[in-house]
C-alpha positions in Angstrom: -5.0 -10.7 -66.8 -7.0 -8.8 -64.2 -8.8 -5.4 -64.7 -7.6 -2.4 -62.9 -11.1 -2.5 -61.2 -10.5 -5.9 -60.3 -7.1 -5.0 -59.3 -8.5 -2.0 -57.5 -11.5 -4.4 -55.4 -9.1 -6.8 -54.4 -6.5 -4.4 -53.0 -9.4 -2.4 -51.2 -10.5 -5.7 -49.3 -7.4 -7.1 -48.4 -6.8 -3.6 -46.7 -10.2 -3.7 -44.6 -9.3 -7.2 -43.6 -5.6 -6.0 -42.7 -7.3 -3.4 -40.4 -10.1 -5.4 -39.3 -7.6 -7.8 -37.8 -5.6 -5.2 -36.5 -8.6 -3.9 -34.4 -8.7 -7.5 -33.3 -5.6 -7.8 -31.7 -5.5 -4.4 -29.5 -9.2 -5.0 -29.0 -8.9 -7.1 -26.2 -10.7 -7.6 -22.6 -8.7 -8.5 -19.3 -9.6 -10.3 -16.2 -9.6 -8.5 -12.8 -9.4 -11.7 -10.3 -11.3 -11.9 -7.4 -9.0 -10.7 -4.3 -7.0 -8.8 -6.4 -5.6 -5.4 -4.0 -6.4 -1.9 -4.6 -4.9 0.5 -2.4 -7.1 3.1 -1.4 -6.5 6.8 0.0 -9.4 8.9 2.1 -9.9 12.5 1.3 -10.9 14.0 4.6 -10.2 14.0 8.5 -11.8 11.5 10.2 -12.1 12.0 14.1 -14.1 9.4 16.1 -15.3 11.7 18.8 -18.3 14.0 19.3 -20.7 14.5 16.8 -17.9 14.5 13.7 -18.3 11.2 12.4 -21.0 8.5 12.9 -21.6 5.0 12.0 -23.0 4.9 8.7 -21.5 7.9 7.2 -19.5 7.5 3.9 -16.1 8.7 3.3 -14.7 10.6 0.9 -12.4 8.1 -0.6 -10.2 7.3 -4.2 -8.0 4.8 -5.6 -4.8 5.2 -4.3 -2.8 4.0 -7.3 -3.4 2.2 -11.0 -4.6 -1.1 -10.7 -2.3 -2.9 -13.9 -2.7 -6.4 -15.3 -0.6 -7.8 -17.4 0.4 -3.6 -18.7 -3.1 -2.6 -18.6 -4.7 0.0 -16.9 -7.6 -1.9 -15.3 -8.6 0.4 -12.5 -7.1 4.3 -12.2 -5.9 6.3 -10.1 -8.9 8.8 -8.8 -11.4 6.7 -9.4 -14.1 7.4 -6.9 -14.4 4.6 -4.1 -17.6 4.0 -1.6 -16.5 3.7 1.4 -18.0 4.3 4.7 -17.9 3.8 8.3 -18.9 0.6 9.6 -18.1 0.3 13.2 -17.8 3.5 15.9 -16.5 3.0 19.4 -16.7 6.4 21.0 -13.7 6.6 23.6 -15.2 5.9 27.2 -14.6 7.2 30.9 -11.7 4.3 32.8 -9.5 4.7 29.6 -11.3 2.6 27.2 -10.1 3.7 23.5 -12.0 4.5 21.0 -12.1 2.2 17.6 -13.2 3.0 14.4 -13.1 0.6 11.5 -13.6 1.5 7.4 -15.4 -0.6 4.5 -14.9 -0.5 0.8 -17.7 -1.2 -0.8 -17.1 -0.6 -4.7 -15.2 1.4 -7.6 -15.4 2.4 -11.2 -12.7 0.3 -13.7 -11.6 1.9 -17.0 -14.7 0.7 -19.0 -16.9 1.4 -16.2 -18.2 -0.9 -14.5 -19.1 -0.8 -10.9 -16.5 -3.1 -9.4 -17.8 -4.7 -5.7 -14.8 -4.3 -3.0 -14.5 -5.9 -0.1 -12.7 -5.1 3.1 -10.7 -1.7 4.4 -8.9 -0.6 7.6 -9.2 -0.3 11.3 -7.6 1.7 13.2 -7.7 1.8 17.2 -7.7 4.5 19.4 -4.8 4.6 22.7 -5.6 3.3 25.4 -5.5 4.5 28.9 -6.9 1.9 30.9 -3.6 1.3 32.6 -3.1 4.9 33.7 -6.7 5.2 35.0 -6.1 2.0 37.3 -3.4 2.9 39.0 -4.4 6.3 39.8 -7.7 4.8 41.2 -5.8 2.3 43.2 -3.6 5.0 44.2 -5.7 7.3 45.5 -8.7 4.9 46.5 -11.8 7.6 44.0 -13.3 6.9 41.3 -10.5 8.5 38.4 -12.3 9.3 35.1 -10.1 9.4 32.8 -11.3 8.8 28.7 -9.1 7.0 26.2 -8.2 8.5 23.4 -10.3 8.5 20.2 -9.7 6.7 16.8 -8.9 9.7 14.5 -7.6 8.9 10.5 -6.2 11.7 8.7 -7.0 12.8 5.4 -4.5 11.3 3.3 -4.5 7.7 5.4 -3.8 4.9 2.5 -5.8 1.2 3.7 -5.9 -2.0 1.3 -9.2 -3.4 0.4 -9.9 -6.2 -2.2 -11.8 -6.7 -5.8 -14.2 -8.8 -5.2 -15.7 -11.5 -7.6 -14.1 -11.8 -11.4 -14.3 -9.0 -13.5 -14.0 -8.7 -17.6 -12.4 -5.1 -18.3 -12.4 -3.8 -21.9 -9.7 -2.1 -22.2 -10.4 -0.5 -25.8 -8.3 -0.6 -28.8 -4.9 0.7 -27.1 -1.9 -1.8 -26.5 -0.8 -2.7 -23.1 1.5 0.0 -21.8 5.6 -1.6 -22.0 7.8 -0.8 -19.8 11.4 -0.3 -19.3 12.4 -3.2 -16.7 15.6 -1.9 -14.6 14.9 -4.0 -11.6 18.1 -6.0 -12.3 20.2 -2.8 -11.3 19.0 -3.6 -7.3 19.2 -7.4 -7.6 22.2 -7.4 -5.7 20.2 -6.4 -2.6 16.9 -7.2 -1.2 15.3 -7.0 2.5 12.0 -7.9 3.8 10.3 -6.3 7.8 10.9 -9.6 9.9 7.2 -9.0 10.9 7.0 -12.1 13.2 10.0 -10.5 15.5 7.9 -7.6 15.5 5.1 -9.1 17.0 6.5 -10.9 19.5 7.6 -7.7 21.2 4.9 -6.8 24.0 5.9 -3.1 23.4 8.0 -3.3 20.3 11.0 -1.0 20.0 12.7 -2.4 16.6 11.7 -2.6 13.4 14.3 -5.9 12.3 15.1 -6.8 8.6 16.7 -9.3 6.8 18.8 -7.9 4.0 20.2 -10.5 1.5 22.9 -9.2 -0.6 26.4 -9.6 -2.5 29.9 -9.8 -0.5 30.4 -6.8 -3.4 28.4 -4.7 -1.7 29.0 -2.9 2.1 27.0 -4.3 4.8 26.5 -0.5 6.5 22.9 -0.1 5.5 20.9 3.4 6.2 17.5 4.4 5.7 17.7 7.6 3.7 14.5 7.7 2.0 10.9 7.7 3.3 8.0 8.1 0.9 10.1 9.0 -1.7 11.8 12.0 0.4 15.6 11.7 1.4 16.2 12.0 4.9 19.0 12.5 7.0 20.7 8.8 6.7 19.2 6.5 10.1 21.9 4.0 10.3 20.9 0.0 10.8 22.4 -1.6 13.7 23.8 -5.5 12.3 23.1 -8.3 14.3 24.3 -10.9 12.7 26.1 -11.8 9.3 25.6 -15.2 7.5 26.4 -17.1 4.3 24.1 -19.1 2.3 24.6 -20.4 -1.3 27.4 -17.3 -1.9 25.1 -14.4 -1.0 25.5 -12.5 2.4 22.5 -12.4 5.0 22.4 -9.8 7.2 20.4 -9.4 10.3 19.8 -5.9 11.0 17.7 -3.1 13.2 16.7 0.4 13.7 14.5 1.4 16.5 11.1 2.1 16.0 11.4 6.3 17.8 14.3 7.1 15.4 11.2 6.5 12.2 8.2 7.2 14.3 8.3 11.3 13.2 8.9 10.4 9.6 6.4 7.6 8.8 2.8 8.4 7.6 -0.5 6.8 8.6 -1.2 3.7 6.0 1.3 2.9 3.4 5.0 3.7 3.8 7.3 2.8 1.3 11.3 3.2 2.9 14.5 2.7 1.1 17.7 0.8 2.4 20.3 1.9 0.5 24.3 0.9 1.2 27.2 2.6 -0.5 30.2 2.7 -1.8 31.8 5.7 -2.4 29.4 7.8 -4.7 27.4 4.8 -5.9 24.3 3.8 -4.0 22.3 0.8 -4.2 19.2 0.5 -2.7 15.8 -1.4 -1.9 12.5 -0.4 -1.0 10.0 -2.0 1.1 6.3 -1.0 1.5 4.9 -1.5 5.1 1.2 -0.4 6.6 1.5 1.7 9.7 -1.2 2.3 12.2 -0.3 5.1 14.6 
């Protein structure tokens, strides 16, 4: 029969190795993959004329939004960001815009470490070349006219990339869980039909393709934009199809009827269709350059 001390020792080491292996399991490090995206917001005005920026200069710049992997918190929200400006095109005389383009050079993760980045945004000027021909043919002098310069709000959200593969400690915490309610909008999805987009010279639609239930009603609206409602924009439908018992629609607003309510950089939008009180909805993040 054991002694109480016994008794006592045995207990008392089985507990440390009880808590030691606890620590073992929520002490854990997690990879950050090369070309992983981080979204990244500037804090200040950015006007590409004059003497207010010049090549060179860093920007005052943060992480946009957490960075998660697998329910941790890899890079945060705040965190500091180098950036700078790379490239300066000053606007010229003839109409020649002006171009300015942005690099992300690092970041801080959670354990801090000095994570390298690599790419980051640029963002053209307007151009008034054509105006500033046809006033020179027009009136046979030499018609100065400038372009207009490359300017970046504070506030302007870019993508950039980690680069290389990172080992984060993440500490002793579990990974953050989640309540997962995406099955509530499965019965509708749409994606920006980018391609028709492009194809437009001077584009004057945005198009989508909304996959959805014959349960729900194919009058779609827009009625949120960066998580504020709007006055609903209603979707014109081009065309309706069938494939493997879900509805495709075809569908497309002009471009004017958003141009006041999107935002430099990221945009998320909601297309939402009802019936009666109920409203089911989607949202799609797109990168506008204005």
């Amino acid at each position: 029969m054991r002694s109480p001390v016994t008794r006592y020792f045995t207990s008392f080491i089985v507990s440390v190795c009880l808590l030691f292996q606890t620590q073992l399991v929520y002490a854990t490090s997690v990879a950050l993959v090369n070309e992983t995206r981080v979204y990244i917001e500037t804090r200040q005005d950015l006007i590409g004329k004059g003497d207010q920026v010049r090549e060179g200069q860093f920007v005052d710049a943060v992480v946009w939004r957490d960075v998660v992997v697998n329910g941790h918190v890899l890079v945060a929200a705040g965190a500091p960001v180098v950036a700078k400006v790379e490239e300066l095109k000053k606007r010229q005389i003839a109409g020649v815009k002006g171009q300015m383009t942005l690099g992300a050079y690092e970041t801080t993760s959670v354990d801090g470490q000095t994570i390298q980045l690599s790419g980051g945004y640029h963002k053209d000027g307007k151009s008034r070349m054509a105006l500033s021909i046809t006033l020179g043919v027009l009136f046979i002098l030499p018609i100065f006219i400038p372009g207009k310069a490359a300017e970046l709000p504070t506030g302007t959200i870019f993508d950039a990339y980690i680069d290389n593969d990172w080992s984060i400690d993440v500490g002793d915490s579990p990974p953050s869980r989640k309540v997962d309610l995406s099955f509530i909008d499965a019965d509708l999805s749409a994606e920006l039909l980018y391609e028709k987009f492009e194809e437009q010279e001077k584009p004057e639609y945005f198009e989508f393709l909304i996959t959805t239930s014959t349960s729900i009603s194919t009058e779609f609206v827009i009625d949120r934009i960066n998580s504020e409602e709007i006055k609903p924009l209603k979707l014109e439908n081009i065309s309706e199809a069938f494939e493997d018992d879900e509805l495709i629609v075809n569908t497309q607003i002009k471009i004017k009827k958003l141009l006041k309510k999107l935002a430099k950089g990221i945009n998320t939008i909601e297309i939402a269709s009802f019936h009666g009180e109920e409203r089911t909805a989607v949202s799609l993040v797109i990168d506008i350059e204005i």
